[in-house]
RODO-2510 file (C-alpha; in nm, 4 decimals, decimal comma):
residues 387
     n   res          X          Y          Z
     1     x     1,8113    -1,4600     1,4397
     2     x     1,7680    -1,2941     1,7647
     3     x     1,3761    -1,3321     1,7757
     4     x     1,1872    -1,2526     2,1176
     5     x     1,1127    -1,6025     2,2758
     6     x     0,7308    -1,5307     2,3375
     7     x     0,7111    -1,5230     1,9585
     8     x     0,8572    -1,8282     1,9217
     9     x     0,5789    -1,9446     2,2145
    10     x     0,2940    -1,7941     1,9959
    11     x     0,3840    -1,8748     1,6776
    12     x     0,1555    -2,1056     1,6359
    13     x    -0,1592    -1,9011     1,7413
    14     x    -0,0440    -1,5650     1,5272
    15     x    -0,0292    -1,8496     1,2274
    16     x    -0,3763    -1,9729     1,2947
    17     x    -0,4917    -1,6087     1,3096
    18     x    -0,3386    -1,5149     0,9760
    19     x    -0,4931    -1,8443     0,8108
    20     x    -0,8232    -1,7684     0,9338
    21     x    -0,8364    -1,4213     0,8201
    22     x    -0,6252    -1,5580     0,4452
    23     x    -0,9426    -1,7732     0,4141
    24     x    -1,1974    -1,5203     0,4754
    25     x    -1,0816    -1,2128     0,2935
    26     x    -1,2689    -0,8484     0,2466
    27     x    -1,2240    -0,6142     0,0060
    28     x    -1,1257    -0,2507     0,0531
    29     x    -1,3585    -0,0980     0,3940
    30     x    -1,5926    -0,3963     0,4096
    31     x    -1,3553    -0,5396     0,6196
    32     x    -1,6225    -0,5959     0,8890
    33     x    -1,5278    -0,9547     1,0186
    34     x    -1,1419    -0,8750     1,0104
    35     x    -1,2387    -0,5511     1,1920
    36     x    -1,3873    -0,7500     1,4589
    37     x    -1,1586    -0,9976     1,5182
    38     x    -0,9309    -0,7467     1,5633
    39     x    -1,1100    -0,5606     1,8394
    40     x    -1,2039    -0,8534     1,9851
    41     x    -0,8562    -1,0004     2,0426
    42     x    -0,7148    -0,6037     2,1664
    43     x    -0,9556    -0,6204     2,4020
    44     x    -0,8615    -0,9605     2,5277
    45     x    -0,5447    -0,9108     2,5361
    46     x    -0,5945    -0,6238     2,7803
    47     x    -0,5289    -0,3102     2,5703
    48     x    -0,6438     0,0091     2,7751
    49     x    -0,8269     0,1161     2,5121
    50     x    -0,9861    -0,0234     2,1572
    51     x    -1,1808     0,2190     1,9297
    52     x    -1,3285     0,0737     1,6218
    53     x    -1,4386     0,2673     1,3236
    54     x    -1,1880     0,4937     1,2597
    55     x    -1,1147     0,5541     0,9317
    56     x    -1,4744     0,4024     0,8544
    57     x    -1,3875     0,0072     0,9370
    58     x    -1,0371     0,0477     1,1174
    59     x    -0,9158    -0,0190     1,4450
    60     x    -0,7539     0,1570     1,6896
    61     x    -0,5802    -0,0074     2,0426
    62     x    -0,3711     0,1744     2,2976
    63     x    -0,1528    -0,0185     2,4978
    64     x     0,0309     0,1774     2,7733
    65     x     0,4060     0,1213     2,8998
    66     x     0,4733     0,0253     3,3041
    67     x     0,5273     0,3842     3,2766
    68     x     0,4311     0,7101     3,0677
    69     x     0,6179     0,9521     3,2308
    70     x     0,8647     0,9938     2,9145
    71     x     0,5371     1,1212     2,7383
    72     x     0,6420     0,9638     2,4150
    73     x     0,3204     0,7970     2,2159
    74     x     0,4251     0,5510     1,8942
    75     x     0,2014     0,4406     1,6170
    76     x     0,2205     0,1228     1,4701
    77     x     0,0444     0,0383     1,1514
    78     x    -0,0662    -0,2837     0,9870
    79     x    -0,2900    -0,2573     0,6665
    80     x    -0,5853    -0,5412     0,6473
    81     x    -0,7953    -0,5439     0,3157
    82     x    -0,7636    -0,7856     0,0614
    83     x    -0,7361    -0,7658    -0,3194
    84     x    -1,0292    -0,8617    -0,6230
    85     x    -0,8563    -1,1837    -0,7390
    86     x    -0,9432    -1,5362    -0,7655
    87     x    -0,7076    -1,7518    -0,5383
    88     x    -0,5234    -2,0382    -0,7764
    89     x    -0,2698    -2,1351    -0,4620
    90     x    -0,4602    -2,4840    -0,4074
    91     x    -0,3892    -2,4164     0,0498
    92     x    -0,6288    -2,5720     0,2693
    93     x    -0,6568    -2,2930     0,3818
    94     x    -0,7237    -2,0325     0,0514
    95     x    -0,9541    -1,8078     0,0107
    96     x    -1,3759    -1,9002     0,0772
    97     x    -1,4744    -1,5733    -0,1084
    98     x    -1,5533    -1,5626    -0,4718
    99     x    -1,3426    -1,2778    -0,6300
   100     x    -1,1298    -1,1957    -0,2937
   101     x    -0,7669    -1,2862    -0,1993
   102     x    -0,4792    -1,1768     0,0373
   103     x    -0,2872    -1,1670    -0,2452
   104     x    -0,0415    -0,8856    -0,0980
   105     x     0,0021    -1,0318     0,2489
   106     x    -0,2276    -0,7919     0,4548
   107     x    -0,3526    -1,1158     0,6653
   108     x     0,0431    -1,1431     0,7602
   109     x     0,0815    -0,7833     0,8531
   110     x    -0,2281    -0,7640     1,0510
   111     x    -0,1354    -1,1049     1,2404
   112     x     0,1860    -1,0041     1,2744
   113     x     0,1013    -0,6459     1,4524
   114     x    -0,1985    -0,8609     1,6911
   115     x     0,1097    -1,0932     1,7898
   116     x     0,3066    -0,7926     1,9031
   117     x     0,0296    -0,6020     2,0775
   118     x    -0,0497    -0,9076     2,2598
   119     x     0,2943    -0,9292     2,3874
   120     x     0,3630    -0,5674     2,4633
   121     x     0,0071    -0,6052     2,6265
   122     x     0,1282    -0,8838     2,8742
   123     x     0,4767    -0,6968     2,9551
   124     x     0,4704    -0,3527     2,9383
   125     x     0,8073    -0,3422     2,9581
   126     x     0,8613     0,0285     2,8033
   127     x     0,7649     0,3594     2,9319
   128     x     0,5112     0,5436     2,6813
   129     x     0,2042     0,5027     2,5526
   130     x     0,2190     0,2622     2,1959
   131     x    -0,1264     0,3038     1,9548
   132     x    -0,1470    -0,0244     1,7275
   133     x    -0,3455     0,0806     1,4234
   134     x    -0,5097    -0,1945     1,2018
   135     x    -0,5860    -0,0052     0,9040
   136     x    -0,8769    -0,1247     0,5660
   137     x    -0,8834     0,0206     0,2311
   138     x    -0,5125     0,0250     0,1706
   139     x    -0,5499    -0,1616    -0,2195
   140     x    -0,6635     0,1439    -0,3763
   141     x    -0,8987     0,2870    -0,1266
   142     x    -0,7242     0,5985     0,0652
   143     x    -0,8055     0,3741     0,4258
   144     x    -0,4953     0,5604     0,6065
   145     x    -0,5721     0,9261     0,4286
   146     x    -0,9762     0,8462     0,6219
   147     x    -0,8246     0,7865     0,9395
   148     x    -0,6261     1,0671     0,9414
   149     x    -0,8949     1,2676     0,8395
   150     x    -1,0410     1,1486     1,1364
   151     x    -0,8349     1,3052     1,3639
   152     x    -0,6570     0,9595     1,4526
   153     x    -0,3029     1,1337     1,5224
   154     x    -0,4339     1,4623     1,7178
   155     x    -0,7006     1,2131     1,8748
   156     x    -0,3961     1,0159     2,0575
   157     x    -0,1170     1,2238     2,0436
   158     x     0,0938     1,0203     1,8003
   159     x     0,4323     1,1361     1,7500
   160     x     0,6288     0,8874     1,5364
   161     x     0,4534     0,6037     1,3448
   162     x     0,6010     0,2709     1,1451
   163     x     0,4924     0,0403     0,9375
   164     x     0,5901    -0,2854     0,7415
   165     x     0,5667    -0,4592     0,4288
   166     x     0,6097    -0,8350     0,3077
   167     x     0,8235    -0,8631     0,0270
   168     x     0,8926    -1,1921    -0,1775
   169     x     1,2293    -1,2420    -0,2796
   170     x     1,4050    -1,1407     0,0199
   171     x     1,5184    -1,3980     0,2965
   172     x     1,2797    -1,4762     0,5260
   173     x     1,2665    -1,2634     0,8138
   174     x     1,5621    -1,0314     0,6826
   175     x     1,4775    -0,6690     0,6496
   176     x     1,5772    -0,3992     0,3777
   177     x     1,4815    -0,0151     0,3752
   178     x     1,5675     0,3475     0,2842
   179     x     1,5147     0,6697     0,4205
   180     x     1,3468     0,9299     0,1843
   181     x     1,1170     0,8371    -0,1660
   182     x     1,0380     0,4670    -0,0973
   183     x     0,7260     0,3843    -0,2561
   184     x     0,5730     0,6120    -0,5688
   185     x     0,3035     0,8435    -0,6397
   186     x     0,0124     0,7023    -0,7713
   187     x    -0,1979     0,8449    -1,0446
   188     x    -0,4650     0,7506    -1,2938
   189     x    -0,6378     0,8973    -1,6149
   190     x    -0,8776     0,8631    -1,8231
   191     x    -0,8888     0,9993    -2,1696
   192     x    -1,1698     1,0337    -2,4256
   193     x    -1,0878     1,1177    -2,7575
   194     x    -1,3862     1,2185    -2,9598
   195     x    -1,4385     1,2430    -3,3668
   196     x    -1,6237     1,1580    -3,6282
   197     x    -1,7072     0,7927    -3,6914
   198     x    -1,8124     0,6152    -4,0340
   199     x    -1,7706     0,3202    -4,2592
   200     x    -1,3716     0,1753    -4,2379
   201     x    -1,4143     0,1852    -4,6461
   202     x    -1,4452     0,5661    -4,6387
   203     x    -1,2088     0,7197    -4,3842
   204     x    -1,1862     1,0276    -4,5949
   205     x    -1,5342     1,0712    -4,4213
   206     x    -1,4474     1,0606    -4,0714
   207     x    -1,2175     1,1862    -3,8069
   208     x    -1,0519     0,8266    -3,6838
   209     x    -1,0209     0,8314    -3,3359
   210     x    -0,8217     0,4910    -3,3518
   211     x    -0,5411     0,6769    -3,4915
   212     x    -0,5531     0,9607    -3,2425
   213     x    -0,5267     0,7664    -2,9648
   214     x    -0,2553     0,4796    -3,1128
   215     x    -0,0646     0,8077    -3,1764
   216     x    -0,1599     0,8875    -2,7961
   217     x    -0,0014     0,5646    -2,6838
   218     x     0,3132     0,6232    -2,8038
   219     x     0,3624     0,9593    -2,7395
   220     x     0,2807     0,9793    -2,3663
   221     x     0,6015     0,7527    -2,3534
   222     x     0,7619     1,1153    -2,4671
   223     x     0,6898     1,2064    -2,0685
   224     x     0,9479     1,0116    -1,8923
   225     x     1,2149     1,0128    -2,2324
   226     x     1,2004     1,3700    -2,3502
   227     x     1,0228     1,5704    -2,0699
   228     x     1,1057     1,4407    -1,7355
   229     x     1,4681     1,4404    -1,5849
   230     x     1,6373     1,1309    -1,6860
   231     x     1,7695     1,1226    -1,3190
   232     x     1,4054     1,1037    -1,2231
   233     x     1,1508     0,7947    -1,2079
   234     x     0,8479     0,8071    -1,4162
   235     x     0,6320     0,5517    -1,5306
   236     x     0,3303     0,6545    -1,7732
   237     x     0,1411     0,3290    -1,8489
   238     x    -0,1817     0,2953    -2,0823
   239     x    -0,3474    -0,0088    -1,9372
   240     x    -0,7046     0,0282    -2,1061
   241     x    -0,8342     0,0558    -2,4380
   242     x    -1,1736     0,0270    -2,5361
   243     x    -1,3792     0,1739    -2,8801
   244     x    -1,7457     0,2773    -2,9120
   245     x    -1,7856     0,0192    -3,1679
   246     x    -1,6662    -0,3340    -3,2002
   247     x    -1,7882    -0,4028    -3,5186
   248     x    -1,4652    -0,4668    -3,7710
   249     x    -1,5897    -0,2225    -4,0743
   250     x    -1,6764     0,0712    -3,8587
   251     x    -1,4523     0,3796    -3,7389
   252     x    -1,5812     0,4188    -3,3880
   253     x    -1,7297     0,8004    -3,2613
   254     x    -1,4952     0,7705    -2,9882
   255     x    -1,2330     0,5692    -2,8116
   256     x    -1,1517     0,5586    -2,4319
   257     x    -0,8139     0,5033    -2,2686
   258     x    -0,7152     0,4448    -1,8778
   259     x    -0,3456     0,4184    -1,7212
   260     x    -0,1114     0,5104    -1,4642
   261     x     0,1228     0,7412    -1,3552
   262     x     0,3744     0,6454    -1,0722
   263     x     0,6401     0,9177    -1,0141
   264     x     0,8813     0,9849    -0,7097
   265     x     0,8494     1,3581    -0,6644
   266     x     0,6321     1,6041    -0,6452
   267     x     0,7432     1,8474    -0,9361
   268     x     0,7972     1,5249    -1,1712
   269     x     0,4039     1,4888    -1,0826
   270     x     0,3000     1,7742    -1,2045
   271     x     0,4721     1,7939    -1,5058
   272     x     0,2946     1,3989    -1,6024
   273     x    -0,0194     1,5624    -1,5223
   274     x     0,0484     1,8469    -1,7379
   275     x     0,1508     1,6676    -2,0449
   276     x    -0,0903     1,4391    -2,0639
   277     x    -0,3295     1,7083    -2,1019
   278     x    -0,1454     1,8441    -2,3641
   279     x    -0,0079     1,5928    -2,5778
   280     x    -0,3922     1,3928    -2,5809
   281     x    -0,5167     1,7605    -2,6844
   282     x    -0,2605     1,8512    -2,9005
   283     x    -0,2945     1,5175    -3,1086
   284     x    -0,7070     1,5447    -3,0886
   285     x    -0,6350     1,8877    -3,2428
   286     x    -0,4053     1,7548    -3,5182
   287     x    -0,6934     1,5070    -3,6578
   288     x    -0,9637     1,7813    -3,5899
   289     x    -1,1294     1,5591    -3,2588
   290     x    -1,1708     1,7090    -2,9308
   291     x    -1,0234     1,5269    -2,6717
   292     x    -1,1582     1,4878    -2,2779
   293     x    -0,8264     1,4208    -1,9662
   294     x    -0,9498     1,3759    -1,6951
   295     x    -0,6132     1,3197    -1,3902
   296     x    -0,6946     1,1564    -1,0969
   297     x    -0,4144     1,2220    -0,8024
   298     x    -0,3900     0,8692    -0,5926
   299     x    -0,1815     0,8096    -0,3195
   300     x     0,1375     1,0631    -0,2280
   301     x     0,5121     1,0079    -0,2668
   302     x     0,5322     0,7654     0,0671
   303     x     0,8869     0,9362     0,2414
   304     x     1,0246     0,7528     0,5302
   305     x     1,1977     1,0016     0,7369
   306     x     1,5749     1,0472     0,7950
   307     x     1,5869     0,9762     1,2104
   308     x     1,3489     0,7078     1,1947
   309     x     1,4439     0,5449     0,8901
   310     x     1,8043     0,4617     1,1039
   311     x     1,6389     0,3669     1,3757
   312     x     1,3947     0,1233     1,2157
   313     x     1,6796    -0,0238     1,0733
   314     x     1,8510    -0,0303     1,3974
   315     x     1,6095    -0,2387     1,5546
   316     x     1,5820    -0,4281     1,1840
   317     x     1,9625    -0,5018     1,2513
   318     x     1,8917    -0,6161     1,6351
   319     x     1,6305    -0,8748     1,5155
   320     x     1,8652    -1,0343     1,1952
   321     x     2,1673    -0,9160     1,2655
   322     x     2,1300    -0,6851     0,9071
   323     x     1,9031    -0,4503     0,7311
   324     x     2,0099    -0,3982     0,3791
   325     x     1,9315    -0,0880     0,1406
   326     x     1,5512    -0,1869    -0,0221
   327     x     1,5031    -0,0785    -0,3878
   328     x     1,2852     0,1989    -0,5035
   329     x     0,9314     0,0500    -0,5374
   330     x     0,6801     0,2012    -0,8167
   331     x     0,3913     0,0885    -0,6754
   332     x     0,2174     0,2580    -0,4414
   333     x     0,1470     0,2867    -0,0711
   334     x    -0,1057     0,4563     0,1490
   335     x     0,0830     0,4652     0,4546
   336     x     0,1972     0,7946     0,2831
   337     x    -0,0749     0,9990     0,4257
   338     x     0,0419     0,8536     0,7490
   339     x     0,4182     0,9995     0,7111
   340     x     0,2933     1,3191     0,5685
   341     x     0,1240     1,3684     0,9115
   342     x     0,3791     1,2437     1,1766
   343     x     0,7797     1,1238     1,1211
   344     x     0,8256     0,7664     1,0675
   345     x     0,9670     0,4490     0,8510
   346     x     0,8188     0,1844     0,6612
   347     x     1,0098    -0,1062     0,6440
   348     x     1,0448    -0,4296     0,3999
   349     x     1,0325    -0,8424     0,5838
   350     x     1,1534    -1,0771     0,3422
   351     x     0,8621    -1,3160     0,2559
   352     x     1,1217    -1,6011     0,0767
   353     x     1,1336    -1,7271    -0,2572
   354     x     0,7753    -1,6920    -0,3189
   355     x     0,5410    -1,5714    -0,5761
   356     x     0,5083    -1,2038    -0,6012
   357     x     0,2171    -0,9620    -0,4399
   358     x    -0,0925    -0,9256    -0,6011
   359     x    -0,0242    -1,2552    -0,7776
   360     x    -0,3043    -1,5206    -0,7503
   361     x    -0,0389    -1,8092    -0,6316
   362     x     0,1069    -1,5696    -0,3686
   363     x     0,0879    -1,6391    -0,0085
   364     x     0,2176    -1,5408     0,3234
   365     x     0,5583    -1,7192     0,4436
   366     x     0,4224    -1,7747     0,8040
   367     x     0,8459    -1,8456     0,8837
   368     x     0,8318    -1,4464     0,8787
   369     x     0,6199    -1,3819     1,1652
   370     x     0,8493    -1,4066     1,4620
   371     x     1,1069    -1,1609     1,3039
   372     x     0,7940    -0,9476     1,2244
   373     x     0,6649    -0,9243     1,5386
   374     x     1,0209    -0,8964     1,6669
   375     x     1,0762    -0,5949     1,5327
   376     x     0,7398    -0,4070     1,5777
   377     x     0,8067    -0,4932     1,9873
   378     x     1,1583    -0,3829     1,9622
   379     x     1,0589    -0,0425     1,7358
   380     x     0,8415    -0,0088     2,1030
   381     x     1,1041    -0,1276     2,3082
   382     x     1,4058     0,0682     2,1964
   383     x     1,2505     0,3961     2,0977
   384     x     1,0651     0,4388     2,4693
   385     x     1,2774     0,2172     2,6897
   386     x     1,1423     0,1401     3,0165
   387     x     1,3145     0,3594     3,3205
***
């Protein structure tokens, strides 16, 4: 693997960094230690600039090239926030914090980006200016849509901007990715369905809520296999399910649901969101209830962009010699709001044969992080090469 030496030099460092920050997680933007040890290490590495608190808790360093005169300004991403489980992985070095786990690798990317800015601190060997981003809030949050909104990309000129992903099951420190949908759409909803509660022995007496929304259930699975495209990916998911009464003789007033929606276009989207809304009201209607949608739009479509897509994989290809074709993914990613703003890629490093994100035995591969950082110097190196 053609790795850059110094990573090889610093591997152990970026590893002790990433352990430190795996055993002190934070959750969503209170990610005010991570934040600044972040800063703190930009700043001694000799970045020309550090901002925090964009984006509420994130952190911005600019690093410029031995030159600028090709005017070209990258953005490089790294997501830090952790995720609301208990750790069960047994490490030395697992979580201290009740309730809070790097459970999706976040302590790797952010370790991995601080190794790279650290190098392309100390050479400068490329003419431009490159803007390392170290981003909270990314499980669920909306971190990269606030530091947009913030006027991050306007603020320093960002033209193209890449980011990159763990992923178990892949070799370690191989890379796979695709240009166009990537990761999907997130939604949520919540649904109330409202009727007419009374004793289970007399049902004739009520409007049974139970049944509307068990017939609910099973027809929102209609969506994606007699609504949406069958070309097209859809998942509809109820994940909640709760009554106004948990007493086993009585027909509860009214019964809640939750789920998900994860979708891969914009037009398959809107029809979800339109269904649901009719299909929970049509059935409320049916049984004589009333019936309460509420949608809740999440995260964009994430689309990595047709230029940069080959180049990421270029420089994917110059760091393992190969960058295979990564899967669609259903789950979601906020680096959309990132590539709705400026062209870029998102990329997938194989993590190894390891449990899989958001599980509470997952952890980092630390074997990763010199093909990581690898490929975030080379994305800098080969896209603004020094004159």
């Amino acid at each position: 693997m053609a790795v850059k030496n110094r990573f090889a030099e610093l591997h152990d460092d970026i590893t002790a960094w990433r352990r430190d920050l795996h055993e002190n997680p934070e959750i969503l933007f209170e990610t005010h230690r991570t934040s600044g040890i972040v800063a703190e290490k930009l700043r001694a590495f000799g970045c020309d600039e550090v901002v925090e608190g964009i984006g509420r808790t994130g952190v911005v360093g600019v690093i410029k090239g031995s030159s600028t005169a090709s005017g070209k300004v990258v953005g490089l991403r790294a997501d830090m926030d952790a995720l609301p489980i208990n750790e069960q992985t047994g490490l030395d070095y697992a979580s201290k914090t009740p309730d809070a786990m790097h459970a999706c690798g976040h302590d790797g990317h952010t370790a991995m980006l601080l190794g790279a800015a650290q190098y392309l601190a100390e050479t400068r060997n490329f003419d431009g200016t490159v803007v390392v981003i170290f981003q909270p809030a990314e499980e669920g949050g909306g971190g990269g849509r606030e530091m947009c909104e913030d006027g991050m990309m306007d603020r320093w000129g960002i033209q193209e901007v890449y980011g990159m992903h763990n992923w178990p099951g892949m070799p370690t420190g191989s890379f796979g990715i695709r240009p166009g949908a990537f990761f999907a759409a997130t939604d949520q909803f919540d649904i109330t369905f409202e009727g007419r509660g009374g004793h289970a022995a007399k049902p004739h007496e009520t409007i049974d809520t139970t049944v509307m929304a068990a017939q609910a259930v099973l027809a929102l699975q209609t969506i994606a296999a007699r609504n949406a495209d069958p070309v097209e990916q859809i998942v509809v998911s109820v994940t909640a399910f709760e009554t106004s009464s948990k007493a086993f003789n009585v027909i509860p007033q009214r019964v809640q649901m939750k789920g998900t929606v994860r979708t891969m276009s914009a037009d398959v989207r809107s029809l979800a969101e339109k269904r649901i809304n009719e299909i929970c009201n049509g059935i409320a209607a049916t049984f004589g209830g009333k019936a309460d949608v509420t949608y809740h739009r999440g995260y964009p479509v994430m689309v990595n962009h047709d230029e940069q897509t080959e180049f990421a994989a270029d420089v994917a290809r110059s760091v393992s010699g190969d960058c295979v074709e990564a899967p669609l993914v259903m789950g979601g990613e906020d680096f959309a709001f990132m590539l709705e703003e400026r062209p870029g890629a998102y990329i997938l490093v194989g993590n190894g044969d390891t449990a899989a994100v958001h599980h509470p035995e997952y952890n980092f591969n630390d074997e990763a992080i010199p093909a990581g950082c690898s490929w975030w110097a080379g994305i800098v190196e080969q896209r603004m090469p020094a004159a």
